[in-house]
C-alpha positions, 0 to 999 in steps of 0.5 A: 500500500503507497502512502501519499503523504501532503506536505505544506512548502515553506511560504517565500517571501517573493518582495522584501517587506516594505521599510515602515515609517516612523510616526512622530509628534513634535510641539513647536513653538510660534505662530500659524505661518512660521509653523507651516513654513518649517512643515514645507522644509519638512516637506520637502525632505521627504516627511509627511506632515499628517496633522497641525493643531494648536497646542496648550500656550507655554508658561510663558504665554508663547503659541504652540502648535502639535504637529504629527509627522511621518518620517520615511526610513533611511534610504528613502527617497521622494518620486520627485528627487529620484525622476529629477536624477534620471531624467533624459537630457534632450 
């Protein structure tokens, strides 16, 4: 009598696993444009800004903003600078 014996194959990971962003929350201090100035330089760098709420004032009276962020891993490039490195010269 044969046995036919059903084994399971290990399950291969065919793409590596997508690096994971790292969440942030950071408080600044100052006012509703010169907390949304420095957002765009962290913008433009490659962080997600996700949210900014007004925060509690400081002890010494100065406007606070909360500001959520998502910050890519190491390596990690934005579409635009990697298009603007491979772009064919006419």
């Amino acid at each position: 009598m044969d046995l036919l014996v059903i084994r399971k194959r290990a399950s291969r990971q065919v793409l590596p696993s997508e690096p994971v962003w790292d969440q942030r929350t950071i408080m600044l201090v100052g006012d509703r444009p010169e907390v949304q100035r420095i957002c765009r330089e962290w913008e433009d760098v490659g962080w997600q800004v996700m949210t900014i709420d007004q925060g509690r004032p400081t002890d010494a009276g100065h406007t606070t903003h909360v500001v959520r962020v998502a910050v890519p891993p190491l390596g990690w490039q934005p579409t635009r600078q990697l298009l603007g490195e491979h772009q064919l010269e006419p």
